[in-house]
C-alpha positions as CSV (number, residue, x, y, z in Angstrom):
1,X,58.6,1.7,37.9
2,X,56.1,-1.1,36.7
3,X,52.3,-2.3,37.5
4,X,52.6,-5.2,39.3
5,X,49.4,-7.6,39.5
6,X,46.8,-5.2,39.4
7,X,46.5,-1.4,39.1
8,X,46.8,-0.9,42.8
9,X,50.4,-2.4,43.2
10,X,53.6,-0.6,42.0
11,X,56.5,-2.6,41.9
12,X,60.3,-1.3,41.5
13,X,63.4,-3.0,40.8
14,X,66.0,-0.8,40.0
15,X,65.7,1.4,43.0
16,X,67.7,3.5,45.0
17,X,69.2,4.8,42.3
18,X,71.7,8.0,41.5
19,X,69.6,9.1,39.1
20,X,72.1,11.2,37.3
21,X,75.3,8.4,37.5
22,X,72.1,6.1,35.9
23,X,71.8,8.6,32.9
24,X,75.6,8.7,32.8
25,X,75.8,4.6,32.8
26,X,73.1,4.7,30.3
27,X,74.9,7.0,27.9
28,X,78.5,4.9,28.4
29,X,76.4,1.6,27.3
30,X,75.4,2.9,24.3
31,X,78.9,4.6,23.2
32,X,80.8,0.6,24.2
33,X,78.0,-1.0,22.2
34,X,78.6,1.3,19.0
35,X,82.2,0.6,19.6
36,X,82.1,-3.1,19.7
37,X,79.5,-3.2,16.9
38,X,82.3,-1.4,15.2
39,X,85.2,-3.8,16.0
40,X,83.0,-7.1,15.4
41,X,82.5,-5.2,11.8
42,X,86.0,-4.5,10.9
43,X,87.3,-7.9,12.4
44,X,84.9,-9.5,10.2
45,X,86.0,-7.6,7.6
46,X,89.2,-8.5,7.7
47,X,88.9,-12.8,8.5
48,X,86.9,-12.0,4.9
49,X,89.5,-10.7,3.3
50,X,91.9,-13.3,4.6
51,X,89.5,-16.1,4.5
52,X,89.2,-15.5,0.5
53,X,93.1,-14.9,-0.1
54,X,93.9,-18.3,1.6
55,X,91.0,-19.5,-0.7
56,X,92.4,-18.1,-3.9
57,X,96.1,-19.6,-3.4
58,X,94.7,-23.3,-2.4
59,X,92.8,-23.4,-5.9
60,X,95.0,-21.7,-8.0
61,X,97.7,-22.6,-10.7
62,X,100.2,-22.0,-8.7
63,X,99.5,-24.9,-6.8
64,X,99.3,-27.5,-9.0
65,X,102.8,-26.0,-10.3
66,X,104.3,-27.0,-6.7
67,X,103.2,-30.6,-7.3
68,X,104.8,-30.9,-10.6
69,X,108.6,-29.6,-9.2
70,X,108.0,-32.4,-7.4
71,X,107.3,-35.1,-9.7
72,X,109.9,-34.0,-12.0
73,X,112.4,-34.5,-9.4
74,X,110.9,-37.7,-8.5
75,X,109.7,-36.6,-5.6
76,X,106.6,-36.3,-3.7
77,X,105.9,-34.3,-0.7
78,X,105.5,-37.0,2.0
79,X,101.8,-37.6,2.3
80,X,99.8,-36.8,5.3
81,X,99.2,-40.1,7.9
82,X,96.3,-41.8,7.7
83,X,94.6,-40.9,10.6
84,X,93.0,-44.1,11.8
85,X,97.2,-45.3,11.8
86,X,98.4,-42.3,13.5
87,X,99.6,-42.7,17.1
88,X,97.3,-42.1,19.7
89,X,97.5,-40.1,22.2
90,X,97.6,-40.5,25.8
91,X,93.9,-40.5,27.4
92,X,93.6,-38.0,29.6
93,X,92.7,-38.7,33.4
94,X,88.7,-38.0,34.1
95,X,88.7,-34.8,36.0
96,X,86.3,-33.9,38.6
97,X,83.8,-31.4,38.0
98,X,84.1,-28.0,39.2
99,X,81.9,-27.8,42.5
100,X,79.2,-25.6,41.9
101,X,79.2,-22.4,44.4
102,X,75.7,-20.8,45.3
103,X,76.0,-16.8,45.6
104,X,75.2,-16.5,49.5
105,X,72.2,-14.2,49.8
106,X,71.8,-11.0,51.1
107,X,70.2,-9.3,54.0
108,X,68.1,-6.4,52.4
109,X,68.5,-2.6,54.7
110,X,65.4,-0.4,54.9
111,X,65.6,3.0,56.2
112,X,62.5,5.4,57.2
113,X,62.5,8.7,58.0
114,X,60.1,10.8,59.7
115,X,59.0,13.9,57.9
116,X,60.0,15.8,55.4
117,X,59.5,19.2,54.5
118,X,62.0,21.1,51.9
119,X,61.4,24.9,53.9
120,X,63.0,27.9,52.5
121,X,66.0,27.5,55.1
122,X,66.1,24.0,53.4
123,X,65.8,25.6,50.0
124,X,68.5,28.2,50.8
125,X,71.1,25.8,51.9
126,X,70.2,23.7,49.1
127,X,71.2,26.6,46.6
128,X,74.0,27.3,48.4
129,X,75.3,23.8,49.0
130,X,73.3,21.2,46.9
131,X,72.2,17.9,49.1
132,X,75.5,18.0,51.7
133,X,74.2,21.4,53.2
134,X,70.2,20.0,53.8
135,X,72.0,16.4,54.8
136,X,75.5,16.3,56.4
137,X,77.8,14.0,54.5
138,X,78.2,11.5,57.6
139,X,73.9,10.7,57.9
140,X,74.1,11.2,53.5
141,X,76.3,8.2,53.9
142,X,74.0,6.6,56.2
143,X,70.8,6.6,54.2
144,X,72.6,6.1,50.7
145,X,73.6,2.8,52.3
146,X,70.4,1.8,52.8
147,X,69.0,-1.4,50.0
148,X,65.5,0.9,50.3
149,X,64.8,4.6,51.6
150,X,61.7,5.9,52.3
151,X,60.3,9.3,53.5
152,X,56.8,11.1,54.5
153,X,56.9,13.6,52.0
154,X,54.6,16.0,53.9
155,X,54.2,19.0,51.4
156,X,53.2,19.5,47.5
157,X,55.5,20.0,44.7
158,X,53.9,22.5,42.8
159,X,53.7,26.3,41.8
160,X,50.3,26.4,41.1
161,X,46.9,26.3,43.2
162,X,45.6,28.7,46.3
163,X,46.3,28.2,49.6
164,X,44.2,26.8,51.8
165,X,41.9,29.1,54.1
166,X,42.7,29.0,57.7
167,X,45.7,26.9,58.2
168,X,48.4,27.9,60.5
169,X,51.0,26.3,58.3
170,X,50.6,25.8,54.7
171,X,53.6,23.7,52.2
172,X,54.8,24.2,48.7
173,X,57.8,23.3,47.3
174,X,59.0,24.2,43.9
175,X,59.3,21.3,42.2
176,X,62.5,21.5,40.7
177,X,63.6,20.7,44.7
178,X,62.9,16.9,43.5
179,X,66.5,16.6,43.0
180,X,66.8,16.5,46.5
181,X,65.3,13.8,47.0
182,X,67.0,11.9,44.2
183,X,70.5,13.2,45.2
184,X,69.6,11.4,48.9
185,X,68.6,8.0,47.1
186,X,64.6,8.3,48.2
187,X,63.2,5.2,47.0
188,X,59.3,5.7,48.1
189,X,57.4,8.7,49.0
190,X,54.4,8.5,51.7
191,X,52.0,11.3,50.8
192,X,49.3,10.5,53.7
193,X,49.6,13.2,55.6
194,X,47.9,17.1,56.7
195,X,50.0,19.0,54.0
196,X,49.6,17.5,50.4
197,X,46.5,19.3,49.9
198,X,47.7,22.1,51.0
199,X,47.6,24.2,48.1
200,X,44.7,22.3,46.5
201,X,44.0,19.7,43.5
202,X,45.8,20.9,41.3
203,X,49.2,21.3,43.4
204,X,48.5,17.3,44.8
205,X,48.4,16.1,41.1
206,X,51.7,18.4,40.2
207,X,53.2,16.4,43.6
208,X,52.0,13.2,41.4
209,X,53.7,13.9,38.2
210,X,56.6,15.6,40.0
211,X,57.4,12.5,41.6
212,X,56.5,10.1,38.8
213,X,59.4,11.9,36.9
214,X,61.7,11.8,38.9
215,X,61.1,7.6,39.3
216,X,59.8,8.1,43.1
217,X,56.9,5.8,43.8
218,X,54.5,7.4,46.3
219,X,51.6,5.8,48.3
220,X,49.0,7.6,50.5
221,X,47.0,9.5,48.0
222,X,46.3,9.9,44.9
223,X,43.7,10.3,41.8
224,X,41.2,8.0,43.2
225,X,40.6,5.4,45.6
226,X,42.8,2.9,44.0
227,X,46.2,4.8,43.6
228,X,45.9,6.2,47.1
229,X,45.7,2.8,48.5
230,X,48.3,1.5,46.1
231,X,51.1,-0.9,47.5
232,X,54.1,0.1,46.4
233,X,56.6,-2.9,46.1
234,X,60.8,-2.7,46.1
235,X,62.6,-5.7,44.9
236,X,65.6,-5.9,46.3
237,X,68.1,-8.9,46.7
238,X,65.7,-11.5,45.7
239,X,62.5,-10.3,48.3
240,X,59.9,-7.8,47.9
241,X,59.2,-5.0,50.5
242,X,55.9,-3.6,50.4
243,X,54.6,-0.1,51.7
244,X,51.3,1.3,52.4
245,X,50.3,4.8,53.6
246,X,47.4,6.4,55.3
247,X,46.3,9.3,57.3
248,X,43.9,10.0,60.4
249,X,44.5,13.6,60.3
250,X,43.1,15.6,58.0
251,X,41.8,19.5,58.3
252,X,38.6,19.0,56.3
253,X,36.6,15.9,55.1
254,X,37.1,17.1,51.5
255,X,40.4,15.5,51.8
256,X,39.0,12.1,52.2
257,X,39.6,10.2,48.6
258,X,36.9,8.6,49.5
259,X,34.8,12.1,49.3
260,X,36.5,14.0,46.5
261,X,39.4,13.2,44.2
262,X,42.7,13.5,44.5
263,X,43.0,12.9,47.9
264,X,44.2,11.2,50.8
265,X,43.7,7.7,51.8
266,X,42.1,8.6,55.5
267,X,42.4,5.4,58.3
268,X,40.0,7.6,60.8
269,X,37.9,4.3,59.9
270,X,40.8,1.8,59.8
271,X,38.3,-0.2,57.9
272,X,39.9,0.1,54.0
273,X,43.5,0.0,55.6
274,X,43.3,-3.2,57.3
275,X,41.2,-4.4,54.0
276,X,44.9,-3.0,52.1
277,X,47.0,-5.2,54.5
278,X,45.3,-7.9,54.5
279,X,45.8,-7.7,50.5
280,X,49.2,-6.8,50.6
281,X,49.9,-9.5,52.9
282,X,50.3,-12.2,50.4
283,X,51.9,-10.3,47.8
284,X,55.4,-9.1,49.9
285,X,57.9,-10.7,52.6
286,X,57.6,-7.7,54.4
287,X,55.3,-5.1,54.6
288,X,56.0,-1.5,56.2
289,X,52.3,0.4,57.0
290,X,53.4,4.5,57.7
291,X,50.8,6.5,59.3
292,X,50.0,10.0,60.2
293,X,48.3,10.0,63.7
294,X,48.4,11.1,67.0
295,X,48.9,14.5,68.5
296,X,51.4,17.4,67.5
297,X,54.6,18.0,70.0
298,X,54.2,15.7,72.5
299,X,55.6,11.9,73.4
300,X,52.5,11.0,75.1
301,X,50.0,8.8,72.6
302,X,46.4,9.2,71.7
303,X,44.1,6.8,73.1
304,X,43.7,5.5,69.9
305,X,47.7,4.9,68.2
306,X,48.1,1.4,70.3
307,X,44.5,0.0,69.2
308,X,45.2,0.9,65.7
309,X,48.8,-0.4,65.6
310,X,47.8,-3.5,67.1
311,X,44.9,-3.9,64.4
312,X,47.6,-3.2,61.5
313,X,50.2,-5.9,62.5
314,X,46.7,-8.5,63.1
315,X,46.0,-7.4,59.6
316,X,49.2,-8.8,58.5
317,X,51.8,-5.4,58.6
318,X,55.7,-6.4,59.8
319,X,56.0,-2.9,60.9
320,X,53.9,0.6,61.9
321,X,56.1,3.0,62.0
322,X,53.9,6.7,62.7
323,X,54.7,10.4,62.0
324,X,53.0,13.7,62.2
325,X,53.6,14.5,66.3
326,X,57.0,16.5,65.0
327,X,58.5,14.6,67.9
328,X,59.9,11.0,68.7
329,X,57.8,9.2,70.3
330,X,58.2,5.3,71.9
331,X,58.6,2.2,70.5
332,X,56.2,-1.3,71.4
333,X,56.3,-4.8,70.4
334,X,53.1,-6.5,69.5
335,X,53.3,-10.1,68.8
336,X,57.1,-9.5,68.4
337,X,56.9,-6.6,65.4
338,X,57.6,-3.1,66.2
339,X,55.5,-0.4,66.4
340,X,57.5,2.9,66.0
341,X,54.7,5.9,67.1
342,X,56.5,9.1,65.7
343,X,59.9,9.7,64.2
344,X,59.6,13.1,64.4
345,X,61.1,15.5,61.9
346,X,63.7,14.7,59.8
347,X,64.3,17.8,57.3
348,X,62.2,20.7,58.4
349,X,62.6,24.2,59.7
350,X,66.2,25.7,60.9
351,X,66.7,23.3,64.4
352,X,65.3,19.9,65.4
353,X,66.8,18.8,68.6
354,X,66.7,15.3,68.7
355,X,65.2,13.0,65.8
356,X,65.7,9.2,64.5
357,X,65.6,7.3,61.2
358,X,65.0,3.6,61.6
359,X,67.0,1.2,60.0
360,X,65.4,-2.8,59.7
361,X,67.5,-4.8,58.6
362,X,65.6,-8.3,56.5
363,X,67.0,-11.5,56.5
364,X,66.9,-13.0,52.9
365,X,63.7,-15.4,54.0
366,X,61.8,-12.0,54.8
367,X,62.5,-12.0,58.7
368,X,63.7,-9.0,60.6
369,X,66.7,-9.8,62.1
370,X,67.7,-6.8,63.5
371,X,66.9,-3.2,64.3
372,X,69.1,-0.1,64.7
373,X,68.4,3.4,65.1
374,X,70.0,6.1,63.0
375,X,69.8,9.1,65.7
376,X,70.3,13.1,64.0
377,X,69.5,16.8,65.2
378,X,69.3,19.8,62.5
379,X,70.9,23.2,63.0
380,X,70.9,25.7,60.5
381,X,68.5,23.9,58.1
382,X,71.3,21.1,58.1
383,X,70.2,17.4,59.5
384,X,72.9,15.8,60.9
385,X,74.7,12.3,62.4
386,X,74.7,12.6,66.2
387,X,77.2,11.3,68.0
388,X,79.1,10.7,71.0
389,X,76.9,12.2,73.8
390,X,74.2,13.8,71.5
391,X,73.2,10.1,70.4
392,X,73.3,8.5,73.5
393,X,70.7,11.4,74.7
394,X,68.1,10.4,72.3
395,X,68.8,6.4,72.5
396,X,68.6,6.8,76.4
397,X,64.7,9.1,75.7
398,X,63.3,6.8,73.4
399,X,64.3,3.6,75.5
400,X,62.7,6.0,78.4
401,X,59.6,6.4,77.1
402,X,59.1,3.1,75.3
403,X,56.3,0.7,76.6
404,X,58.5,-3.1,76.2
405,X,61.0,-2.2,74.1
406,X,64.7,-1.5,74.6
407,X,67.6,0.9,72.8
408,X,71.0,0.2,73.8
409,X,73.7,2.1,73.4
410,X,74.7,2.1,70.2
411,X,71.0,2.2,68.8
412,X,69.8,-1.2,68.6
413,X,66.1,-1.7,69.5
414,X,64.8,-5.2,71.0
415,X,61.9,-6.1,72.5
416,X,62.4,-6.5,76.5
């Protein structure tokens, strides 16, 4: 992870990583370079050796003693032709160059989920069965496929801080859960959401540096204004993807960044987010703006989510795509980009009956070219591929209840 042009703009390269088949590749480097610095040594050692033996025999005695058996004989060893008499050789035929081939470029796959939050069902099967028993190994193969994966990380990593006073719900994870997210190949973490703060200051900061180890950018909050509203850039096949995160729903104002640090970056005044856009416009080929909005377990939208959306894409976004509802909600097209108003859950409690991760696929000038969804469910804490009739259920609701947007059969989403 490295500062890119200023201190609010996080640029990764290497991403989407196996962390642990990285340390691995790292540690195989370094043996192979010892043992080739080895081999170039002895090699070396050894032209030396024979280098100053070949040396020794030209200039010693017993060479002029080979010349003189010859002249007492009368003899001379014939002499070497004179090169400027010696025949010459056939000029070759000019060939033709070798006709320079350009490496074809690459589309680039991004991959969001909705939100994420590692319960104790998710710890336990986790424990039990590392990565493959929170994400089946079909929808693991899905996401690790992706160029770029990114999640709404909506809890704190921490085992410190006090729980906040009257919340229904309240998330911490132990933050040795990271590996989770490294094992799936998370790339960026949204932390603009109602649950970071959960547990207080000090729990948001130990999300911070919990994520910072691992190598998982986040956006959405942070340690003042500036990280909370920092872009976080992925280069990837020769074009930059940018992401930027903000919440309108908070419990209290104290969660405002704004009011009191760490925080969340807040959009209830869309204000500083469309300011962020409009900055990040210039500095990306695409930009991806997640936000936390609208209204818990329903598909109907605020009167607010299409105004806002609309504002984001003017401000120079590619893509909204929305969480916090805990339920899919439609899809619109606004000046031909796609809004995406709630994902849903993606890794949550035991069951989640129907969910989607989206999947935009970038042309290597920075267009989308095309869209597909990735539908799932969870039973038993386990998030899962659907198939068959289970995905054509949620492709048929989401083209249902979207405004001018269709989803065909096998999950690709166009504009109507």
């Amino acid at each position: 992870m490295a500062l890119g042009d200023d201190r609010r703009t996080v640029t990764i390269k290497n991403n989407h990583r196996d962390h642990r088949k990285v340390l691995r590749r790292r540690t195989q480097v370094k043996i192979s370079l010892v043992l080739i610095a080895v081999a170039l040594l002895l090699v070396a050692g050894i032209y030396f050796r024979v280098d100053q033996t070949v040396l020794g025999i030209i200039g010693s005695e017993r060479t002029a003693e080979f010349f003189d058996v010859f002249k007492q004989k009368g003899e001379a060893p014939a002499a070497e032709p004179d090169v400027a008499e010696a025949a010459p050789e056939a000029e070759e035929e000019p060939q033709e160059p070798e006709p320079v081939v350009e490496e074809k470029k690459k589309d680039t796959s991004v991959i969001v989920t909705g939100d994420v939050e590692i319960s104790t069902y998710v710890q336990r099967n986790y424990d039990a069965s590392g990565a493959e028993g929170v994400v089946s190994p079909e929808l693991m193969k899905k996401l690790k496929s992706a160029d770029v994966l990114e999640i709404n990380n909506e809890f704190a990593f921490s085992t410190r801080g006090t729980q906040a006073p009257d919340k229904q719900f309240t998330f911490r994870v132990d933050p040795k859960y990271v590996s989770l997210l490294t094992e799936m190949g998370v790339d960026v973490a949204g932390l603009a959401n109602n649950h970071v703060l959960d547990y207080g200051k000090e729990a948001l900061s130990d999300t911070f540096s919990t994520l910072r180890d691992a190598g998982i950018p986040y956006t959405g909050a942070g340690e003042s204004i500036d990280e909370a509203s920092q872009l976080i850039v992925v280069e990837q096949n020769g074009i930059k993807i940018g992401f930027l995160a903000a919440s309108r729903v908070i419990p209290v104002t104290s969660w405002d960044v704004a009011n009191s640090q760490p925080g969340v970056l807040t959009c209830y005044d869309t204000t500083r987010l469309i300011q962020n856009i409009k900055e990040a416009r210039d500095k990306v080929d695409y930009l991806i703006v997640c936000v936390h909005w609208g209204k818990e377990h329903t598909d109907v939208l605020t009167d607010y989510q299409p105004g806002n959306g609309h504002a984001y894409i003017d401000a120079g976004a590619d893509a909204v795509i929305g969480a916090h509802p805990h339920v899919l909600q439609g899809i619109e097209f606004y000046n031909g980009k796609p809004i995406f108003y709630s994902l849903g859950n993606f890794i949550f409690n035991e069951n989640i009956d129907r969910t989607a991760a989206v999947k935009l696929v970038i042309d290597p000038d920075g267009k989308l070219k095309k869209i597909k969804l990735i539908p799932a469910y969870a039973s038993g804490a386990t998030t899962r591929l659907a198939e068959g009739e289970k995905a054509a259920g949620i492709f048929s609701y989401l083209d249902s209840i979207s405004k001018n947007a269709t989803v065909t059969s096998d999950g690709t989403v166009k504009e109507k």
